[in-house]
N, C-alpha and C positions, 0 to 999 in steps of 0.2 A: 762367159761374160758375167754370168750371176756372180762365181765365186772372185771374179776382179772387181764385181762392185762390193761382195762386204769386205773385203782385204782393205779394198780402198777407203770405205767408208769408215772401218776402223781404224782406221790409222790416222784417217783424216780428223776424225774426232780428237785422238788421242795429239796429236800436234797444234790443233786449234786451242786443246786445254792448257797445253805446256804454255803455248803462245799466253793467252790469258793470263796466265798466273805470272809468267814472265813479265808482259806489263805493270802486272799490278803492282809486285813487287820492285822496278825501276820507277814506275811513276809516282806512288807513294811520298818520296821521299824519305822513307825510313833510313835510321841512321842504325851502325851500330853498337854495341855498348861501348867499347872502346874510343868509337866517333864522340857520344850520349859524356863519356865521361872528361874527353877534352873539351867538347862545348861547354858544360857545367865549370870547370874547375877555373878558380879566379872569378865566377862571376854571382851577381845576386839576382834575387829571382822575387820577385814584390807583386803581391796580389790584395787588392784593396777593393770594396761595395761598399757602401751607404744605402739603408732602404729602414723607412719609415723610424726615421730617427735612432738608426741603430748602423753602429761603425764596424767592420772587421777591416784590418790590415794583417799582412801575412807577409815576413821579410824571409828568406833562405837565404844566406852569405855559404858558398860553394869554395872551397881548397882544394887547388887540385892535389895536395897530400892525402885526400880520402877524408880529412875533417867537416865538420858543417855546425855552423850557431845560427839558430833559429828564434825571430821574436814574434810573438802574433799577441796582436794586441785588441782590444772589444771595449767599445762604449756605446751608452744610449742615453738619451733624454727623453724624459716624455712630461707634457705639461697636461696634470689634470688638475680635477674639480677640488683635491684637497691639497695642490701645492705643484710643486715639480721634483722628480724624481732624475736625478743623474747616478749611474752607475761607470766605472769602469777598470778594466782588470789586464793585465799584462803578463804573459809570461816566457820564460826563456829556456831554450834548450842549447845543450853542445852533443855533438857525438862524431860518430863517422856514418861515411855515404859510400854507395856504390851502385852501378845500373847492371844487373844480369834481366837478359831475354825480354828489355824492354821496357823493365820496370828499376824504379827508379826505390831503392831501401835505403832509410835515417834509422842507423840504431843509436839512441841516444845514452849517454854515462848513464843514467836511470835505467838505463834497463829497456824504457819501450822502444816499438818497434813502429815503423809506419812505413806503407809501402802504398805507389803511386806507379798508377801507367803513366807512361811519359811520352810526349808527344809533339811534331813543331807546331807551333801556331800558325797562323795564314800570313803571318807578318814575320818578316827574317827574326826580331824584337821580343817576340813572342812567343813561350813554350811553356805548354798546358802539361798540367799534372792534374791526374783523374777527369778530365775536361774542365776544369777550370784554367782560364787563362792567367799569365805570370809574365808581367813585363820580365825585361833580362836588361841589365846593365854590369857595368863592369867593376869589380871593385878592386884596394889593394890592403885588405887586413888580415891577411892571411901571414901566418911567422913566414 
C-alpha cells in the first residue's frame, strides 16, 4: 500500500500541474503571433493622458503588409509667477512591424528599434503594449 500511495501521489501531482498550466494557458486568453498580427494589421492603435498640464498622444497606424507610421505628439502649459510657458513637439515615424513570442517589434527606416510586450486589454477595444492601454480602431491608409 505505501508504494501505491507515492506512485499515486506522484502522478497525482504531476497531472494536477499539467492541469494548471493547461488552464492557464486557455484562460488567459493569449493569442498567437500569427493571431497578434491579424488583429494588428489594418488597424490603429491611440493612446492619450493629460496630467498636470502636460499632453501625451501616441497614434500606431498598423498594415497588415508588415509597414507601420507612427505619431506621438507632447505639449504643456504651465502658468507661473513670470508669465506662461507653452511647449509643444511632434514627431513622426515609418518602418515595419512584426509580433514574434508575444512581443510586439517597430523597426523604423532610422534604424531604431522598439519592442513591446503585447497584450488584450479587459475591453474587446483595447490592447496594451508594455501595460499601457491603446484604444484600437480601424483604419483604411494603408497602399
Amino acid at each position: 500500500m505505501n508504494q501505491f500511495s507515492r506512485v499515486f501521489t506522484k502522478h497525482f501531482s504531476a497531472v494536477i500541474g499539467l492541469g494548471i498550466v493547461v488552464f492557464i494557458a486557455l484562460g488567459c486568453g493569449c493569442k498567437s503571433d500569427t493571431e497578434w498580427q491579424n488583429t494588428l494589421g489594418g488597424k490603429k492603435l491611440t493612446m492619450a493622458k493629460t496630467s498636470n498640464g502636460l499632453s501625451d498622444k501616441v497614434e500606431i497606424w498598423f498594415c497588415p503588409t508588415g509597414e507601420y507610421a507612427k505619431k506621438t505628439q507632447f505639449s504643456g502649459f504651465s502658468g507661473g509667477g513670470g508669465g506662461d510657458l507653452s511647449i509643444a513637439s511632434q514627431d513622426g515615424e515609418l518602418g515595419s512591424w512584426k509580433v514574434e513570442s508575444g512581443v510586439l517589434y517597430l523597426k523604423s527606416e532610422a534604424g531604431k528599434d522598439s519592442s513591446y510586450d503585447i497584450s488584450q486589454g479587459l475591453d474587446s477595444n483595447v490592447i496594451s503594449l508594455n501595460n499601457r492601454n491603446y484604444a484600437v480602431s480601424i483604419h483604411n491608409e494603408c497602399p
